[in-house]
PAMIDREN-273512 format. One record per residue: residue in three letters; residue number from 1; x, z, y of N, C-alpha, C, CB in turn. Coordinates in steps of 0.05 Angstrom, whole numbers. Glycine has a CB too. Layout:
<sites>
{site "ALA", NUM, {X, Z, Y}, {X, Z, Y}, {X, Z, Y}, {X, Z, Y}}
...
</sites>
This chain:
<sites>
{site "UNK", 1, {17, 0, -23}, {0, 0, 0}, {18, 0, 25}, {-19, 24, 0}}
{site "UNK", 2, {20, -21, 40}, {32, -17, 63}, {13, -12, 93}, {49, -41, 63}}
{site "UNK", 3, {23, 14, 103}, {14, 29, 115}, {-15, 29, 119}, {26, 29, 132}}
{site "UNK", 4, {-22, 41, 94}, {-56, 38, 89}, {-60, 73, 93}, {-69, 21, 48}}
{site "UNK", 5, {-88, 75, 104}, {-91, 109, 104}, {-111, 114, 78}, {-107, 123, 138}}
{site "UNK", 6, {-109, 135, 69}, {-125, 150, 49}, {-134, 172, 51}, {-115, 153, 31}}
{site "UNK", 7, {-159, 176, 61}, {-165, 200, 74}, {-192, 204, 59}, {-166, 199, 109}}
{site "UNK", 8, {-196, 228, 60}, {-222, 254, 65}, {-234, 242, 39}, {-248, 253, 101}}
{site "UNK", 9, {-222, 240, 22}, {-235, 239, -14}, {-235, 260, -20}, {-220, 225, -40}}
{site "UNK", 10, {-258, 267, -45}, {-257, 293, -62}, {-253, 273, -90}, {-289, 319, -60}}
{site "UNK", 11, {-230, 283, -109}, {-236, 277, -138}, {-251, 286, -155}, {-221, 280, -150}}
{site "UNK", 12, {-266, 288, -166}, {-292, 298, -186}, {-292, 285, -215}, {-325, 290, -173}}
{site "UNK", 13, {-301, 295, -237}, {-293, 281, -265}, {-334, 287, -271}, {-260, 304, -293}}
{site "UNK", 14, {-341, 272, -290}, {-372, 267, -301}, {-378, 295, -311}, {-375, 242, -328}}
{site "UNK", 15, {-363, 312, -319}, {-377, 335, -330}, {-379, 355, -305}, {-361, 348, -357}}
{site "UNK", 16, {-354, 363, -293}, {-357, 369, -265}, {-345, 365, -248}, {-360, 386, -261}}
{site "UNK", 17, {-368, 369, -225}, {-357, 352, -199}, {-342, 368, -189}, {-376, 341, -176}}
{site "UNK", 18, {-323, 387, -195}, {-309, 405, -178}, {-289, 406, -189}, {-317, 429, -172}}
{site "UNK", 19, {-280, 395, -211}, {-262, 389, -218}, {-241, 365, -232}, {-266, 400, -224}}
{site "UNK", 20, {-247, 354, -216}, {-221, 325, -218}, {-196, 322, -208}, {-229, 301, -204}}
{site "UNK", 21, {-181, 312, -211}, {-152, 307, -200}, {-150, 289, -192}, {-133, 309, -213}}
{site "UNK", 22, {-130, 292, -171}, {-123, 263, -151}, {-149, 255, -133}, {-117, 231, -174}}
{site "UNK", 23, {-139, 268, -115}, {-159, 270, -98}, {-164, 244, -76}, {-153, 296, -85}}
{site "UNK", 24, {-137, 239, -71}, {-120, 204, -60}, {-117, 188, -74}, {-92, 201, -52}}
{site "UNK", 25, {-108, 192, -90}, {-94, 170, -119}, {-80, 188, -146}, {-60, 147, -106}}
{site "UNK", 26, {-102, 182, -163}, {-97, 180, -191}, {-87, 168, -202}, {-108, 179, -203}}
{site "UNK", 27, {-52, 167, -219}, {-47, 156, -232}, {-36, 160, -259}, {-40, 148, -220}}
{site "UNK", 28, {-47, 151, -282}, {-49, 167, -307}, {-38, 131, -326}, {-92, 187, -315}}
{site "UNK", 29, {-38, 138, -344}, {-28, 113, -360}, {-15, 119, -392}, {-3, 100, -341}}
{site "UNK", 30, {-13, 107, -413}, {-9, 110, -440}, {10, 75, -452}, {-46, 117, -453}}
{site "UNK", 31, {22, 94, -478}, {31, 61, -485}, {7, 40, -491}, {49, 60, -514}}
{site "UNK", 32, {-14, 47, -491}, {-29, 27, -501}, {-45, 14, -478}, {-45, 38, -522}}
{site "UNK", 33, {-47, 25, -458}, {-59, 17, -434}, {-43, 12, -413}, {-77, 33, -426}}
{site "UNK", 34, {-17, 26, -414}, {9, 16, -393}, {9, 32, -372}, {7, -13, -381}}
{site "UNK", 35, {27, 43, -353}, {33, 58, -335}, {35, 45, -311}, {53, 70, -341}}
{site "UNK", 36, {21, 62, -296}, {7, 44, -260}, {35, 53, -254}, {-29, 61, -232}}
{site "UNK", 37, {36, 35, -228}, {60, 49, -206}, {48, 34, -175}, {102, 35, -217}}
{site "UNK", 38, {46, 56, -162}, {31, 57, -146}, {64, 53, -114}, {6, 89, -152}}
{site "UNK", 39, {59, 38, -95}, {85, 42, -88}, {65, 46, -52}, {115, 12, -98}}
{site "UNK", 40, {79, 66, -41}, {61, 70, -16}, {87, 73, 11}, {37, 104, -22}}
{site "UNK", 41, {83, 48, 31}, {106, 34, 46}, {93, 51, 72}, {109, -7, 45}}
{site "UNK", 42, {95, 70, 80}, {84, 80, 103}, {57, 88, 106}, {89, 64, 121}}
{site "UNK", 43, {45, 94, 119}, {18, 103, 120}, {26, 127, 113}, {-3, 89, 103}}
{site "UNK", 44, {-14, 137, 107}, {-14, 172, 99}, {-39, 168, 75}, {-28, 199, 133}}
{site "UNK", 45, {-35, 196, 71}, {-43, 207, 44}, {-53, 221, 60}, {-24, 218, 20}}
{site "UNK", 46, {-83, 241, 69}, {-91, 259, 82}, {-118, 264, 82}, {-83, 256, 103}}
{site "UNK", 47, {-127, 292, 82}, {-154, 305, 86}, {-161, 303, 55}, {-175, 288, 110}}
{site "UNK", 48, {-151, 295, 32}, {-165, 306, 2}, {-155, 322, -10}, {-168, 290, -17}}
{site "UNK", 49, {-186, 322, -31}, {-182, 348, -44}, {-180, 346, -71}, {-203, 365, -39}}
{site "UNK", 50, {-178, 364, -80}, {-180, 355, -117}, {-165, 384, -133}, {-153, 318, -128}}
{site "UNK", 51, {-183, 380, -155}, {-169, 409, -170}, {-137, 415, -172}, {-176, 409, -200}}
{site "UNK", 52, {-125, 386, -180}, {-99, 384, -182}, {-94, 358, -165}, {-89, 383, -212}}
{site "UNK", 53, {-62, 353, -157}, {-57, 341, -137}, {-80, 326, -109}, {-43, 325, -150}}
{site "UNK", 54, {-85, 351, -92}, {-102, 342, -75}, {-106, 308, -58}, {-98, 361, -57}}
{site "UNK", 55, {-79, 306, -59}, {-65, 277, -44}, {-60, 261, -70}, {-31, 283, -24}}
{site "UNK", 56, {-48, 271, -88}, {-35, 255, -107}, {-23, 267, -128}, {-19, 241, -97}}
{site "UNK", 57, {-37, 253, -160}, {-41, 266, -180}, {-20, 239, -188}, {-72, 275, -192}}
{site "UNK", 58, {8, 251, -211}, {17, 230, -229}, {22, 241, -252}, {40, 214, -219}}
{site "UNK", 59, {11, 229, -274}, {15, 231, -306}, {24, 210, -317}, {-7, 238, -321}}
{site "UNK", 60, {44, 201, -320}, {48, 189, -339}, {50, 153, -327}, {25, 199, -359}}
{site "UNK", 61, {61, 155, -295}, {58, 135, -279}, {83, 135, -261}, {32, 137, -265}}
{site "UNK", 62, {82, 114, -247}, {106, 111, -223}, {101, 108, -195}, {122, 87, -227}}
{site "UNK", 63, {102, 133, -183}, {109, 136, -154}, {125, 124, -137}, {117, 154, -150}}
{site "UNK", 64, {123, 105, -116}, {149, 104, -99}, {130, 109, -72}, {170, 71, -99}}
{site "UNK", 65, {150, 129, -61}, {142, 130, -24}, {173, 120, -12}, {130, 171, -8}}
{site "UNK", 66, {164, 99, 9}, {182, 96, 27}, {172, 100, 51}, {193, 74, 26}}
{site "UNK", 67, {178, 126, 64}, {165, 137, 88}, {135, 135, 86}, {175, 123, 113}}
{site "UNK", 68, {122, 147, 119}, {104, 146, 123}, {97, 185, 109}, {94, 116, 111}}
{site "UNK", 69, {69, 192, 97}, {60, 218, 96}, {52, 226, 73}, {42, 223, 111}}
{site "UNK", 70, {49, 247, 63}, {27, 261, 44}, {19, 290, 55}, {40, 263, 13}}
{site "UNK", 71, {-2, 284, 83}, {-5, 319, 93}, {-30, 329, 97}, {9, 326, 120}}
{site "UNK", 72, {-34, 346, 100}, {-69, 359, 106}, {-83, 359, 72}, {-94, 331, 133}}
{site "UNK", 73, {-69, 357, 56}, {-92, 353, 30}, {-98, 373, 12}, {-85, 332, 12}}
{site "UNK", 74, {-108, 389, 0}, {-114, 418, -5}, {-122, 412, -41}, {-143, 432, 19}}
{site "UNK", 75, {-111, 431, -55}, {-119, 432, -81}, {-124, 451, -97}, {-106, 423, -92}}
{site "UNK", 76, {-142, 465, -113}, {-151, 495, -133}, {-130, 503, -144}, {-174, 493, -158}}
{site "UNK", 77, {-114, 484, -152}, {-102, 490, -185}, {-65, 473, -185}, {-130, 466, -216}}
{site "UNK", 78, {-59, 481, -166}, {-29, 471, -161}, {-28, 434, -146}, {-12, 472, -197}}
{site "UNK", 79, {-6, 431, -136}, {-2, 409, -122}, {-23, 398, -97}, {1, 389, -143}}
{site "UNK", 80, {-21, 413, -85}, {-37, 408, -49}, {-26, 372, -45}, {-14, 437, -12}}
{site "UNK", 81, {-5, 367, -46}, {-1, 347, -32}, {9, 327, -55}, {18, 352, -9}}
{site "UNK", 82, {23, 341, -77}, {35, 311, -98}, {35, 332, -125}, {78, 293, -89}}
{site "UNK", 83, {24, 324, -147}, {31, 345, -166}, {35, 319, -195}, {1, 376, -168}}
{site "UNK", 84, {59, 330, -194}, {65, 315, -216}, {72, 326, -244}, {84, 301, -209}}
{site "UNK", 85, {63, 318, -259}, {48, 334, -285}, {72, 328, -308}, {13, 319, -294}}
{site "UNK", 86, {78, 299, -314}, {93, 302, -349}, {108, 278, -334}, {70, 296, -388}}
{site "UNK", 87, {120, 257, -364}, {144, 238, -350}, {138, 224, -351}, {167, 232, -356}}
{site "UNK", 88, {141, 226, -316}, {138, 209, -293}, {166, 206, -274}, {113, 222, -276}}
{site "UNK", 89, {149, 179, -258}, {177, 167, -239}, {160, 171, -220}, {193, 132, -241}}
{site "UNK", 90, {178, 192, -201}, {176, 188, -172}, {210, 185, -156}, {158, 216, -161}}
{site "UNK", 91, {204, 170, -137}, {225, 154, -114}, {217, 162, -91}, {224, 120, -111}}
{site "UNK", 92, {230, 174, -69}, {219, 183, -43}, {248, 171, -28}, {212, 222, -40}}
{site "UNK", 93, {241, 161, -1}, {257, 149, 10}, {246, 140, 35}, {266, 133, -6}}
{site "UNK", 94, {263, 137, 55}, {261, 134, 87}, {252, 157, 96}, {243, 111, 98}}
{site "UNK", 95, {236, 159, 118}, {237, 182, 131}, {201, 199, 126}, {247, 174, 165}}
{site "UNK", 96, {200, 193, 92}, {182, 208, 78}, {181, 236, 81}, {183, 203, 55}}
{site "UNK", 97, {149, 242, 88}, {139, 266, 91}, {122, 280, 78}, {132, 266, 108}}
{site "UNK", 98, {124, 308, 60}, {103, 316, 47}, {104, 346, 49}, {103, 304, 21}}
{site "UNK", 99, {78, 345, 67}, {85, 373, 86}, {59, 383, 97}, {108, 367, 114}}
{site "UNK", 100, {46, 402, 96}, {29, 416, 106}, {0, 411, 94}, {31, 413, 131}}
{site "UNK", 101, {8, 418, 62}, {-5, 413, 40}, {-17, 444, 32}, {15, 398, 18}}
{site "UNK", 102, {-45, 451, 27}, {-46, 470, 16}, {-58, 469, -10}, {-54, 485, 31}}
{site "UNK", 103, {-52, 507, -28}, {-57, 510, -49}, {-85, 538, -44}, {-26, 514, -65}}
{site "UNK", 104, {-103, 538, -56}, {-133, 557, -55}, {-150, 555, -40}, {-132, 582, -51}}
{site "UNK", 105, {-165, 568, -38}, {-195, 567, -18}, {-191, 567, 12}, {-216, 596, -24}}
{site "UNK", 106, {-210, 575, 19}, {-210, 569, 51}, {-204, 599, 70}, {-243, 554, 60}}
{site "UNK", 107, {-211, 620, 44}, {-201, 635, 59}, {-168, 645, 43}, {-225, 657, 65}}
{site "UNK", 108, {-151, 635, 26}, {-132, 643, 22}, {-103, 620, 16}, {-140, 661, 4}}
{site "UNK", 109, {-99, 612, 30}, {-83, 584, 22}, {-64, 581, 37}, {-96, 559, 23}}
{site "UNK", 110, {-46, 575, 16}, {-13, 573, 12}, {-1, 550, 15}, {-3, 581, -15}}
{site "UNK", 111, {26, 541, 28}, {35, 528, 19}, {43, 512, -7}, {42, 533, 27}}
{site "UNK", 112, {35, 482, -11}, {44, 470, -37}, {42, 447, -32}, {30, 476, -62}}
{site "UNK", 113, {69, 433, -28}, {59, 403, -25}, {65, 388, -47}, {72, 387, -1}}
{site "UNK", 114, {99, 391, -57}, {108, 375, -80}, {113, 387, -98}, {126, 361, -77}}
{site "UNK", 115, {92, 396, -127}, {86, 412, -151}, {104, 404, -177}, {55, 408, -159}}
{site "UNK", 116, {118, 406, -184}, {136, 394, -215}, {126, 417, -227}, {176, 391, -217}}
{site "UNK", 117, {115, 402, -257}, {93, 415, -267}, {113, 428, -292}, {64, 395, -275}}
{site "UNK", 118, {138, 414, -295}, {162, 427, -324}, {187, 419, -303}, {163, 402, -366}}
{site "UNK", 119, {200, 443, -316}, {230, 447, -298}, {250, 427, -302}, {246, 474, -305}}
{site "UNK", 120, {235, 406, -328}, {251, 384, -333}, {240, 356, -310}, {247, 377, -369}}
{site "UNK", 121, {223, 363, -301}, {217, 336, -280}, {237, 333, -249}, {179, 340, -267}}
{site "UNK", 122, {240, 308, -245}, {260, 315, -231}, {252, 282, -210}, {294, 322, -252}}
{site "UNK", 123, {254, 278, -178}, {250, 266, -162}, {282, 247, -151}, {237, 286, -144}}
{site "UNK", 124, {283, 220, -142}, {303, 206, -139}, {298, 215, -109}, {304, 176, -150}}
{site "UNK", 125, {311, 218, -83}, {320, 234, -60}, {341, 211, -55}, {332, 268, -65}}
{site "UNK", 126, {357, 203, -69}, {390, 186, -53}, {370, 180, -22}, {408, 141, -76}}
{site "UNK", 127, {350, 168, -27}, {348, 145, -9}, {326, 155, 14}, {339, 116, -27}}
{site "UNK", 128, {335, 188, 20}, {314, 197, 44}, {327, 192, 65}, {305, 226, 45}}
{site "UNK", 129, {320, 182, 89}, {334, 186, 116}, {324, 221, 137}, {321, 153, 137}}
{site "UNK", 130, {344, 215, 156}, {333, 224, 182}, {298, 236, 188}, {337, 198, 200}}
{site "UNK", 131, {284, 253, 187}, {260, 255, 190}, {249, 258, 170}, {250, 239, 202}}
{site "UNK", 132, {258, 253, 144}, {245, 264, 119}, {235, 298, 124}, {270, 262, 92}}
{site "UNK", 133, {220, 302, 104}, {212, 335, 97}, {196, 329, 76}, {196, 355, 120}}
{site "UNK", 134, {213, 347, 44}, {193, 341, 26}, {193, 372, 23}, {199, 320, -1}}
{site "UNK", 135, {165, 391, 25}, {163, 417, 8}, {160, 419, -20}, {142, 431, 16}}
{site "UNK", 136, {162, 434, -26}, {181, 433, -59}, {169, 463, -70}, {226, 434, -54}}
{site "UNK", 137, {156, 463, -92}, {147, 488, -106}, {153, 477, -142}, {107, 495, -97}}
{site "UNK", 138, {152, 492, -153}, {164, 483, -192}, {140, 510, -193}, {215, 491, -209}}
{site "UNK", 139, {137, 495, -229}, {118, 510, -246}, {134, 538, -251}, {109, 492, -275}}
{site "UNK", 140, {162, 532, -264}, {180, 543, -274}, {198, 571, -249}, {197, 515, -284}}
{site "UNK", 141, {205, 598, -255}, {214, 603, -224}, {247, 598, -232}, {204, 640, -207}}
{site "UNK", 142, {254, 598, -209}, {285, 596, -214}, {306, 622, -215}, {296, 577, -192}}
{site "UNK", 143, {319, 631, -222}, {332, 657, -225}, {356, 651, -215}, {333, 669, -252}}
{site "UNK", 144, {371, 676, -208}, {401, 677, -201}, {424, 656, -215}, {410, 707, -208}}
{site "UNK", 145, {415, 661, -242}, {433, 650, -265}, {425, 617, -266}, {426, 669, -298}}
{site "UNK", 146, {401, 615, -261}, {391, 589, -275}, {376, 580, -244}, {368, 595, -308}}
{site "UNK", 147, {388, 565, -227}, {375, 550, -212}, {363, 520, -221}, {391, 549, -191}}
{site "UNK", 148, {343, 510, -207}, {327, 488, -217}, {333, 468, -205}, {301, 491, -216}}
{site "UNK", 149, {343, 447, -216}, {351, 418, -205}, {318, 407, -200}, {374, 397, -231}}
{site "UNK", 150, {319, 396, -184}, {292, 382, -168}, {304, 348, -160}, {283, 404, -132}}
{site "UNK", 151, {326, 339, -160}, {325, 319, -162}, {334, 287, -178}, {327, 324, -149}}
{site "UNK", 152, {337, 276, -190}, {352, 258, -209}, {375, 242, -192}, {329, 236, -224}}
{site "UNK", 153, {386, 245, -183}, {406, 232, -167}, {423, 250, -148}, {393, 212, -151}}
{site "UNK", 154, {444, 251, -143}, {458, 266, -126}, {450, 248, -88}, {496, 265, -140}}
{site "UNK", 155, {454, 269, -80}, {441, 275, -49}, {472, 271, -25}, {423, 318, -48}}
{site "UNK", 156, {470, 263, -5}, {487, 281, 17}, {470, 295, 42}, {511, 260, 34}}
{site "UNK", 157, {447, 297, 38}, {439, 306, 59}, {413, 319, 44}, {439, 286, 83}}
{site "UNK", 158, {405, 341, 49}, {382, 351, 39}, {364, 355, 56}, {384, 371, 27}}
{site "UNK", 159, {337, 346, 44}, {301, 344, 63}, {291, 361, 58}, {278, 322, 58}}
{site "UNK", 160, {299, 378, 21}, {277, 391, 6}, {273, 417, 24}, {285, 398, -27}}
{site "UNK", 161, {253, 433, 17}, {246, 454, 33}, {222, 473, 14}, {235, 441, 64}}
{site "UNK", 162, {237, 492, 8}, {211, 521, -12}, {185, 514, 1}, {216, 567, -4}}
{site "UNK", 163, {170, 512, -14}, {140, 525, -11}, {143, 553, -6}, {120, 523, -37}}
{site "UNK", 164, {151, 563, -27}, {159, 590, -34}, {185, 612, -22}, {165, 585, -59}}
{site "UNK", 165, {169, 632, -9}, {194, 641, 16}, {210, 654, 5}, {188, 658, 42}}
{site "UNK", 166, {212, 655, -22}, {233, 676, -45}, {248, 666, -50}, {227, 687, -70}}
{site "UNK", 167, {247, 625, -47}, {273, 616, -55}, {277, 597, -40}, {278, 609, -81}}
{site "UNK", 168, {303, 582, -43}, {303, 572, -15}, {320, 532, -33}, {332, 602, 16}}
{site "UNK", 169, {328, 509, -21}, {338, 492, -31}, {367, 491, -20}, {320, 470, -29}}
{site "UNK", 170, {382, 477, -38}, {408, 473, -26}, {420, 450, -48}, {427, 505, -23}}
{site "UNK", 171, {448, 439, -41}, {448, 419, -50}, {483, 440, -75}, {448, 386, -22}}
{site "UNK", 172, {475, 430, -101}, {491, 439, -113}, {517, 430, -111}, {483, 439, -132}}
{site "UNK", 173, {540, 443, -126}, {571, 433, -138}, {567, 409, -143}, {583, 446, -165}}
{site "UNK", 174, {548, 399, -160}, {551, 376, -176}, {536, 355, -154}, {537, 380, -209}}
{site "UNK", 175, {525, 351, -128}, {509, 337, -117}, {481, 335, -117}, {516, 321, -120}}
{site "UNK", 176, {465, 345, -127}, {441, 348, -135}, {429, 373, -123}, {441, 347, -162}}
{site "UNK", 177, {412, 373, -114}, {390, 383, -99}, {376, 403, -116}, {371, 360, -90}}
{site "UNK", 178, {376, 423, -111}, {373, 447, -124}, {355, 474, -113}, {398, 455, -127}}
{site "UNK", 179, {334, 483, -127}, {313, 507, -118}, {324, 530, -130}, {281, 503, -128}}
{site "UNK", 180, {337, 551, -112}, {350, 582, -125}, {336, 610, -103}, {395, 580, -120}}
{site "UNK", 181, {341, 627, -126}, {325, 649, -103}, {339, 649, -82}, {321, 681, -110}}
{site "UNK", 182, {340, 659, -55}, {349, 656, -30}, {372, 677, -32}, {326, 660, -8}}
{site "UNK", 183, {386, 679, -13}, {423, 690, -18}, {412, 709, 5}, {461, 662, -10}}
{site "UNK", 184, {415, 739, 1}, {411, 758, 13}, {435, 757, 46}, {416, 782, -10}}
{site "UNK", 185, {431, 755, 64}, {446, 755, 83}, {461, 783, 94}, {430, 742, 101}}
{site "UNK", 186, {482, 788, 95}, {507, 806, 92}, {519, 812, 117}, {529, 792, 75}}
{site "UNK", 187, {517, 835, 131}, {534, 842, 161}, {552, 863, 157}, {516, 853, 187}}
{site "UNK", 188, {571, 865, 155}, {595, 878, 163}, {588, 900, 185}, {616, 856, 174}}
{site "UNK", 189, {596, 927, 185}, {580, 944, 201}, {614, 964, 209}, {549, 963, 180}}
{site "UNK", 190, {619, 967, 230}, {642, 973, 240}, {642, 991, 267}, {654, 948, 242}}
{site "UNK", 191, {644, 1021, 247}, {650, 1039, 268}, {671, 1053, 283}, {641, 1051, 265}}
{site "UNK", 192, {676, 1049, 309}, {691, 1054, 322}, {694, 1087, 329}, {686, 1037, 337}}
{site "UNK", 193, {712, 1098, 322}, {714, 1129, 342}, {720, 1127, 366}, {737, 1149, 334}}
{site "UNK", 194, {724, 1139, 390}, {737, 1144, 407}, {762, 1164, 417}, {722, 1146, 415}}
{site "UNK", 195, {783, 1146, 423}, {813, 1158, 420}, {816, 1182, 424}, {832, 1148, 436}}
{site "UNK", 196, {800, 1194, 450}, {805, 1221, 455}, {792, 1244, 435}, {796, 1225, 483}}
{site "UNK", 197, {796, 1239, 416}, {782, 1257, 399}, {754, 1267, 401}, {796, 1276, 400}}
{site "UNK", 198, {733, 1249, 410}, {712, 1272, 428}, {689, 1268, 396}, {694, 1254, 474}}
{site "UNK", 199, {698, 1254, 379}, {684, 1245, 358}, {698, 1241, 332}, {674, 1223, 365}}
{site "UNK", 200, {689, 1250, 310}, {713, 1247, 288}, {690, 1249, 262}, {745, 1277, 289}}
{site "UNK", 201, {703, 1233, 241}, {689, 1239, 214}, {693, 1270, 202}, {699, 1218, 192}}
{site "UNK", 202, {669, 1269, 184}, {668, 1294, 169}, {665, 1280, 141}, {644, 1317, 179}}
{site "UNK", 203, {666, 1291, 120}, {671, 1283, 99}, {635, 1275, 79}, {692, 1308, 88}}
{site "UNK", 204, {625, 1279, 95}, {595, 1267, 88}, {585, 1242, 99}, {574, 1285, 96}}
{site "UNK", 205, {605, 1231, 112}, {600, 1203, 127}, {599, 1178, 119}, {615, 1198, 142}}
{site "UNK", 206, {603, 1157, 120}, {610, 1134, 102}, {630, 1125, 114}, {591, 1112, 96}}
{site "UNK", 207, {634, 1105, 101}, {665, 1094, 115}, {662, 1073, 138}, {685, 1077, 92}}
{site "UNK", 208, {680, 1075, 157}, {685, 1063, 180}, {676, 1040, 182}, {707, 1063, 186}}
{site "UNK", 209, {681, 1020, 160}, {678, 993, 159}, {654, 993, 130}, {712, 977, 156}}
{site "UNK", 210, {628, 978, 135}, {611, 972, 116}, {601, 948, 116}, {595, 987, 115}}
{site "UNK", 211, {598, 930, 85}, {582, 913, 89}, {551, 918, 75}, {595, 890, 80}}
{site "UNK", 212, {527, 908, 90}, {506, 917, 86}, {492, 888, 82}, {496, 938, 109}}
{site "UNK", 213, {476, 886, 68}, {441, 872, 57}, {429, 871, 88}, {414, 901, 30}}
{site "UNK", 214, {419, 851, 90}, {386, 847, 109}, {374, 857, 102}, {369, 826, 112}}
{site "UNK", 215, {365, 878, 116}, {344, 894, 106}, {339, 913, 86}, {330, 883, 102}}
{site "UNK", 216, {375, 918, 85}, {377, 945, 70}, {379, 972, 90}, {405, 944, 49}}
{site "UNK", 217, {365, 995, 84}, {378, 1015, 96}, {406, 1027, 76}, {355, 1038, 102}}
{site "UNK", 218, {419, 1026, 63}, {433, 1036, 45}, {461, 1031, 72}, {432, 1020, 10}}
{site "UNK", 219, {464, 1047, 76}, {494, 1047, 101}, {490, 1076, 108}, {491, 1022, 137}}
{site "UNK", 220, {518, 1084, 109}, {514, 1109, 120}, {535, 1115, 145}, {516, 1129, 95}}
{site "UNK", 221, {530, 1123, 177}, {551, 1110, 191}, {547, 1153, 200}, {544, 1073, 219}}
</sites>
């Protein structure tokens, strides 16, 4: 679709209407019927809804965005803005945006734009420019030990950005674009006496020089 808009759909399935997927574009596919690939050259994705991927549902299909949007689109059950489910190809590139996507009802909703539904799915990135922003949430959480690669290609410049304010993206050792819990930020805490003796430690104090946690009280000056 070159710069076509897709707006204000609800997805619904025959048994119920409150629950369909792909609220923008559904794309689902099998060996026997063949795998869509849907390629979207600018434009937007915006204002739908759907149980799963509000904007855009892919199973078993091929994604390409080259710029243009996927924003405003709201979903029950994971992926506000792109939720991509099993193996699948998605390609994001130029100054693609997928951003200000939510996840629950109207009165409680979260950020979720771009959903990877197994910690093995993974997005091609080489080819984002300038002005990209993709938000980024995984089924899977990521731990200290085990951060989550989110993209199939190595990066020099990273777009990705948490849904989730517990962890944060960064681009790994190996080049690849990576979701890890966030790195506690660390200040150095350095107390000074004054020469004339008018002040001095006692032996219940901590030491002169400390490094401390954000938002730890554990320092003792």
């Amino acid at each position: 679709a070159e710069n076509a808009a897709i707006q204000n759909n609800t997805a619904t399935d025959l048994k119920d209407l409150n629950n369909g997927d792909g609220g923008g574009i559904y794309l689902s596919g099998s060996g026997y019927s063949g795998f869509p690939v849907v390629n979207q050259n600018g434009g937007k994705v915006s204002g739908n809804n759907a149980r799963r991927g509000g904007g855009i549902y892919v199973s078993r299909g091929q994604f390409n965005a080259a710029g243009g949007s996927v924003t405003g689109n709201s979903a029950i059950n994971n992926g506000g803005g792109v939720h991509v489910s099993n193996s699948d190809t998605v390609t994001l590139s130029g100054g693609m945006t997928i951003t200000g996507n939510k996840l629950g009802t109207d009165s409680d909703k979260t950020e979720n734009n771009l959903y990877l539904n197994m910690s093995s799915l993974r997005v091609a990135a080489a080819g984002l420019t300038d002005g990209a922003a993709i938000g980024v949430i995984t089924a899977s959480a990521p731990t200290a030990e085990n951060a989550l690669t989110i993209t199939s290609d190595t990066v020099t410049k990273n777009y990705f950005i948490s849904d989730n304010s517990a962890y944060e993206t960064a681009i790994g050792s190996d080049g690849y674009v990576v979701l890890r819990p966030k790195t506690a930020k660390t200040y150095i805490v350095r107390l000074s006496l004054p020469e004339n003796g008018s002040a001095s430690r006692v032996e219940t104090t901590g030491e002169l020089i400390q490094t401390v946690m954000e938002g730890s009280n554990d320092y003792r000056l």
